[in-house]
C-alpha positions in Angstrom: 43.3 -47.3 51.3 42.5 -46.0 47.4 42.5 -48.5 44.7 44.1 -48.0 41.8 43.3 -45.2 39.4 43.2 -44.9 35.8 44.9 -41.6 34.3 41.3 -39.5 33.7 39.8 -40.1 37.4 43.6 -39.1 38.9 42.1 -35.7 39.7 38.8 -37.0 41.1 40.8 -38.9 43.8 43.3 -36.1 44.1 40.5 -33.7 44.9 38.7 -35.6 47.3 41.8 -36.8 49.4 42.6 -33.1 49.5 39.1 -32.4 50.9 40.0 -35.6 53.5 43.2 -33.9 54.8 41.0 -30.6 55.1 39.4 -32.5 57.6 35.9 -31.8 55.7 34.9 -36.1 55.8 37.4 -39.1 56.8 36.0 -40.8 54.0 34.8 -40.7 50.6 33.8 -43.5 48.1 32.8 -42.5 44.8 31.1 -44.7 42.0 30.7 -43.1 38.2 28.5 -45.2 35.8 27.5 -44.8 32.1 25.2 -46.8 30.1 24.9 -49.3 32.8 28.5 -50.1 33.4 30.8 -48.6 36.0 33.2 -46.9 35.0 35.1 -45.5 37.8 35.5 -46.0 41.5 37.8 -45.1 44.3 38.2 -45.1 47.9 40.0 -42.9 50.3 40.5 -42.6 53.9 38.9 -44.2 57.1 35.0 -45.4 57.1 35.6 -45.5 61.5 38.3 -43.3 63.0 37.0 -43.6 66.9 36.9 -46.0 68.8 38.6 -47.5 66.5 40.2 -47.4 62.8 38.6 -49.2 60.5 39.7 -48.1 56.5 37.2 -47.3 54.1 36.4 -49.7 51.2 34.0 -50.4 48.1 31.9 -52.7 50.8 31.8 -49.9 53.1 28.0 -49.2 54.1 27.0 -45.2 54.9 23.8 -44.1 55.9 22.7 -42.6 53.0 20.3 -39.8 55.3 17.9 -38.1 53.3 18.6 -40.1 50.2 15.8 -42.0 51.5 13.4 -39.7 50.3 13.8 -40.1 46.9 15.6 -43.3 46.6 13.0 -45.4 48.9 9.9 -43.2 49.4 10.3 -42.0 45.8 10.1 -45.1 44.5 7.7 -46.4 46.4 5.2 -43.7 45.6 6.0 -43.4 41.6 5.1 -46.9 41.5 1.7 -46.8 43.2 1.2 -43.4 40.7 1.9 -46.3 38.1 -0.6 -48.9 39.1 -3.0 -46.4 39.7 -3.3 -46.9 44.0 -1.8 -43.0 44.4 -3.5 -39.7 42.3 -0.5 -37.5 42.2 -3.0 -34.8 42.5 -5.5 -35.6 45.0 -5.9 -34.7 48.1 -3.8 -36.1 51.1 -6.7 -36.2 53.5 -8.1 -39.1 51.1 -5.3 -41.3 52.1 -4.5 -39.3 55.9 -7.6 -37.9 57.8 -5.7 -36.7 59.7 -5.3 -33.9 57.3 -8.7 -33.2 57.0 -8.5 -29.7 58.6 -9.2 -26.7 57.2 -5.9 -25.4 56.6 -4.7 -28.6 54.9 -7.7 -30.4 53.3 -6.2 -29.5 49.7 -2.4 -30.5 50.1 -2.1 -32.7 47.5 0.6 -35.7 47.2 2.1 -33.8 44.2 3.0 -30.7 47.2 4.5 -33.6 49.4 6.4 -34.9 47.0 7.9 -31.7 45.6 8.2 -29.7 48.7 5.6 -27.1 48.3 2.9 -28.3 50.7 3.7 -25.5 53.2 4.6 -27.6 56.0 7.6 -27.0 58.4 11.5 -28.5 57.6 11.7 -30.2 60.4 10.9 -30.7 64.1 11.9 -32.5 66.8 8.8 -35.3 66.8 10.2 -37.0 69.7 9.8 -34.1 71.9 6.9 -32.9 70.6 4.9 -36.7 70.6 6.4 -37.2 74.3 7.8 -39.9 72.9 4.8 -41.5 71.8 5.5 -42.8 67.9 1.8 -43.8 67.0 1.3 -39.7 67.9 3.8 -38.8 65.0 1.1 -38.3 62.0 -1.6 -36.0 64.1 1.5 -34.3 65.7 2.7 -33.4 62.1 -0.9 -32.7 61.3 -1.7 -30.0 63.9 1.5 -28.0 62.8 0.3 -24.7 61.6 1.8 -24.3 57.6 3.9 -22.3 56.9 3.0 -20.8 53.7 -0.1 -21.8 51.4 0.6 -25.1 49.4 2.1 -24.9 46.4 3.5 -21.3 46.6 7.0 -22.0 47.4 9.6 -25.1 47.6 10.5 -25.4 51.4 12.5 -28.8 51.8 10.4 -30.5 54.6 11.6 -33.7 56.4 8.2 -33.5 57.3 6.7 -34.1 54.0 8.5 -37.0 53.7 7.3 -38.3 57.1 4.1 -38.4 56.2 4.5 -39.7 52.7 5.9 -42.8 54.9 2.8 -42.8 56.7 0.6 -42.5 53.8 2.4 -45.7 52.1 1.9 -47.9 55.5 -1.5 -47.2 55.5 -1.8 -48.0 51.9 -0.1 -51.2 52.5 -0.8 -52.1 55.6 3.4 -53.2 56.2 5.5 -51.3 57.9 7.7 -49.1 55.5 11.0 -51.0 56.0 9.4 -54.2 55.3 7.6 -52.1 51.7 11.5 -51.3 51.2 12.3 -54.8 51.5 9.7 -56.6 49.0 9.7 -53.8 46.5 13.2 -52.5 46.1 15.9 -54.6 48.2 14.5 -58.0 47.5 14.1 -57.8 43.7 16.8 -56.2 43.0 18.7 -58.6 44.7 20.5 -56.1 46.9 22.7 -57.8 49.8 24.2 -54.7 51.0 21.1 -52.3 51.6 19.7 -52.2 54.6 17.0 -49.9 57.2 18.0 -51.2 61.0 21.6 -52.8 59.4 22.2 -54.4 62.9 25.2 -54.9 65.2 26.0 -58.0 62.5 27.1 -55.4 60.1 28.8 -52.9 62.4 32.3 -53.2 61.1 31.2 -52.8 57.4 29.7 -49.6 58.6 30.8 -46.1 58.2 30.1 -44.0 61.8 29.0 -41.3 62.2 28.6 -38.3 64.7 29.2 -38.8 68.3 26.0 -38.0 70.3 23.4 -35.8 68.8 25.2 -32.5 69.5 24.4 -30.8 66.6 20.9 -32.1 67.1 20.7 -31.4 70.6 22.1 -28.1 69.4 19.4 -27.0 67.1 16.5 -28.5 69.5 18.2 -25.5 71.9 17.9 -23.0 69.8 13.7 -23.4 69.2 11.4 -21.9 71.2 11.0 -24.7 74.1 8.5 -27.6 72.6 8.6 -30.0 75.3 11.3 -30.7 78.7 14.7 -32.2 76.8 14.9 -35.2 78.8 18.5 -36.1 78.2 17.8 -39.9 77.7 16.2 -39.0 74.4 19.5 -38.1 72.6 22.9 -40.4 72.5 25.9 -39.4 73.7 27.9 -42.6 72.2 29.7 -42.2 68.4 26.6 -43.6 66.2 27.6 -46.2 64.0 25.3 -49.0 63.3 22.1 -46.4 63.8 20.8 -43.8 62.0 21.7 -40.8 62.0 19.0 -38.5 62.2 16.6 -38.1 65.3 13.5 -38.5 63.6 14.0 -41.9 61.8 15.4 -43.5 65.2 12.7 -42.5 67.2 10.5 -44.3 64.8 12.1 -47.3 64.9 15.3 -46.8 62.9 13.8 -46.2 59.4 11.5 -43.2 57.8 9.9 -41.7 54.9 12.4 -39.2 55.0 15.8 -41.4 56.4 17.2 -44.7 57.4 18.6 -46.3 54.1 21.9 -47.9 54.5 23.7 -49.0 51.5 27.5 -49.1 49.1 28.3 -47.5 46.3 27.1 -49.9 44.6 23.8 -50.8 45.1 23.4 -47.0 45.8 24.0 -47.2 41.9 21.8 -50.4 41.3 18.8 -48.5 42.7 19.2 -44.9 41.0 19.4 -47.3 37.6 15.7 -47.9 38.7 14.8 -44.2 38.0 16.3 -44.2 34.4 13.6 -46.0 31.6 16.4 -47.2 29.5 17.3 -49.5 32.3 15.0 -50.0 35.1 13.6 -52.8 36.4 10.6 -51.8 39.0 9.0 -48.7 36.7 7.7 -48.2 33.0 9.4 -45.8 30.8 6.9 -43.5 30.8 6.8 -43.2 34.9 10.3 -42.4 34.9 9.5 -39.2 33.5 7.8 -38.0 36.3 11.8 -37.3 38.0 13.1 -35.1 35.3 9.7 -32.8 35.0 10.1 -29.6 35.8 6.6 -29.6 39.1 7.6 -26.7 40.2 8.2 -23.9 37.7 8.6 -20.1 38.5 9.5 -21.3 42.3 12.5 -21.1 44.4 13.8 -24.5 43.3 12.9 -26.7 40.5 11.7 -29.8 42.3 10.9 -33.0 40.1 8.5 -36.0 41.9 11.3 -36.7 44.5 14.1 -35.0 43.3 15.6 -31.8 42.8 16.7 -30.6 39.5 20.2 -29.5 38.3 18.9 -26.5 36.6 17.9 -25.1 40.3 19.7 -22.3 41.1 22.8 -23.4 43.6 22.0 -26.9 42.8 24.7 -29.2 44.0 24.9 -30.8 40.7 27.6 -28.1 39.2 27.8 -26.4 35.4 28.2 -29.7 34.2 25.7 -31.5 34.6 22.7 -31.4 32.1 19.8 -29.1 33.3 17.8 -31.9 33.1 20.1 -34.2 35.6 17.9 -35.1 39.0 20.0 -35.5 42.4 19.5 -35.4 46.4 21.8 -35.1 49.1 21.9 -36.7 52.7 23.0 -34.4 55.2 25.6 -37.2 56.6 28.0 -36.8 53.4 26.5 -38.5 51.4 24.7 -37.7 47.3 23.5 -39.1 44.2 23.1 -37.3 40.8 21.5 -38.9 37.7 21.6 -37.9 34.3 18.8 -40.3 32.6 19.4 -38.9 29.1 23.1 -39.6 29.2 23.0 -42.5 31.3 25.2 -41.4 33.6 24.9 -41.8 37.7 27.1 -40.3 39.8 27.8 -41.5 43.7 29.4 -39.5 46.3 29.4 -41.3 49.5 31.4 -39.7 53.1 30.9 -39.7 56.1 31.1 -35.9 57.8 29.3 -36.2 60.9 32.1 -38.2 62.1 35.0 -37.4 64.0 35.0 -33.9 63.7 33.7 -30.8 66.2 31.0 -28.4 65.1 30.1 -27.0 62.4 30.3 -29.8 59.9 31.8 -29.2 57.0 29.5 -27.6 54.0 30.4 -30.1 51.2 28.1 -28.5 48.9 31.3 -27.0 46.5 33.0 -30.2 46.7 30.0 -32.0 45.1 30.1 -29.8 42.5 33.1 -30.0 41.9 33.6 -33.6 42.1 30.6 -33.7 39.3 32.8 -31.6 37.1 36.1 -33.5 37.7 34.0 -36.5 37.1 32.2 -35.7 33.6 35.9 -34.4 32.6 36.8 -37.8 32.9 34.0 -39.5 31.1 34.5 -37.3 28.2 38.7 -37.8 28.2 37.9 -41.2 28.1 35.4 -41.8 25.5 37.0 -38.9 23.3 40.1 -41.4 23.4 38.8 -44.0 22.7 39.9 -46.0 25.8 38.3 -48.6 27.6 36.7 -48.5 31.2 38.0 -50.6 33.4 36.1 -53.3 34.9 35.0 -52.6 38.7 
């Protein structure tokens, strides 16, 4: 069920329940702020379609996948850069030493955090542990790199694994519970969650059913381990995460496991703009619209990715300066700190739908454009946002 829409965002919601009868996500929920204050919002279609229908809402929770990374782990790293616990540029094995190995003595945190520390996207950690979680940081460890750090931007879930490791040991508190004291709690968040629970199951959005398309890609490696079948679920997942990774470690990762609306999705990318965050200084908040990784395949800010990489999914209209992620269940956030504008795109296209998913990537951009169209119509007329 949509809410209602003012006249500028009528092509917003047109485009995107298009996109829904394309079969390319059962749901979307969109937020668009400015200057602190939202200024459009809209839902469309079905948060649960099997085993049961449940419409989408403004309450709706998605698992917001790899916006983890810079959302959670982000945060949590730029703000131990700030106090002066974390050197952006020293070496990883001085916090892990488990990386004290030859081949990986230098990787800095700086290479983690912009995807240049020449370790591998992503493997299956559960196979390759034997199921053993307290094996996951010397698994990732022993992997051979690569390419030499700091030579090229190759998105690693990885990374962001370990970046989650490096802040538990820091801490000495599990990463959902750092989540919890330093981001969820003061900001007062009641609908972010890691490990939601079966409370919060029909507020949920679900997601795939089984891990086919991760069983799938396990398949297609060289063999790593025996695939014992008991280590992927065949049921529709909705309630857990998403990815493999994060639920073998317990439901929440440096790299995935954030569940949250529109919303507070908003509330915590406010965090990463100076004019209005709460949990950084000004001057930290830099750090995500710097340019870390020039003359490189993308340009890759501390967390983020900017819009002026090439095939960004950010669009032509979004300043080159803008900073986003995606999450490979649906779901993205963009954030333009000079303008003040955030923009949410939450679906769900892991669910109810046979492989291959859906590439949404052109419908982010496009939804970006549609979406600064309407900011501009608005404040060019002179009109007044309404009040969501």
């Amino acid at each position: 069920m949509s809410t209602a829409t003012s006249k500028p965002q009528e092509q917003i919601s047109s485009f995107l329940a298009e996109r829904i009868a394309a079969s390319d996500f059962p749901s979307a929920v969109y937020l668009i702020a400015e200057h602190g204050e939202v200024v459009f919002a809209d839902v469309l279609g079905d948060a649960v379609v099997e085993p049961q229908t449940i419409p989408a809402s403004l309450e709706t929770i998605y698992d917001l996948a790899s916006l983890t990374k810079p959302l959670v782990t982000g945060m949590l790293c730029a703000r131990r850069i700030e106090s002066g616990e974390l050197t952006l540029d020293a070496s990883l094995a001085h916090y892990l030493p488990e990386f004290d190995r030859p081949d990986k003595a230098m990787i800095t945190v700086r290479e983690l955090l912009t995807h240049t520390a020449g370790l591998p996207a992503w493997r299956p950690l559960y196979l390759m542990t034997e199921g053993r979680p307290e094996a996951t940081i010397s698994t990732i460890a022993g992997e051979r790199l690569e390419y030499a750090p700091g030579t090229r931007v190759v998105y690693s879930d990885l990374g962001f694994i370990t970046l989650g490791f490096l802040l538990e040991r820091l801490s000495g508190k599990h990463f959902a519970q750092l989540a919890l004291s330093e981001i969820i709690e003061p900001l007062n968040l009641s609908e972010t969650f890691l490990n939601p629970g079966f409370a919060f199951r029909n507020r949920l959005a679900a997601s795939e059913k089984g891990n086919t398309y991760e069983r799938n890609t396990v398949a297609a490696l060289e063999p790593l381990a025996p695939v014992h079948p008991k280590l992927f679920r065949d049921q529709v997942i909705w309630g857990d995460v998403h990815d493999g990774n994060a639920y073998f470690l317990g439901g929440a990762a440096g790299h995935a496991g954030l569940f949250s609306t529109a919303r507070e999705t908003c509330r915590i990318a406010e965090q990463f703009i100076a004019s209005s965050s709460q949990l950084l200084k000004p001057g930290t908040c830099e750090l995500f619209r710097t340019n870390m990784t020039p003359g490189l395949e993308e340009a890759r800010s501390l967390a983020w990715q900017l819009a002026v990489s090439q095939d960004s999914t950010a669009g032509p209209d979004l300043p080159a300066a803008s900073f986003g992620h995606t999450g490979f269940t649906g779901t993205s956030c963009w954030i333009d700190s000079i303008g003040e504008r955030i923009f949410i795109l939450l679906t769900n296209r892991t669910h109810a739908r046979s492989l291959p998913f859906a590439n949404i990537n052109s419908v982010r951009r496009q939804f970006h454009s549609f979406a600064v169209a309407a900011l501009d119509q608005i404040r060019t007329a002179g009109l007044k946002p309404a009040v969501w």
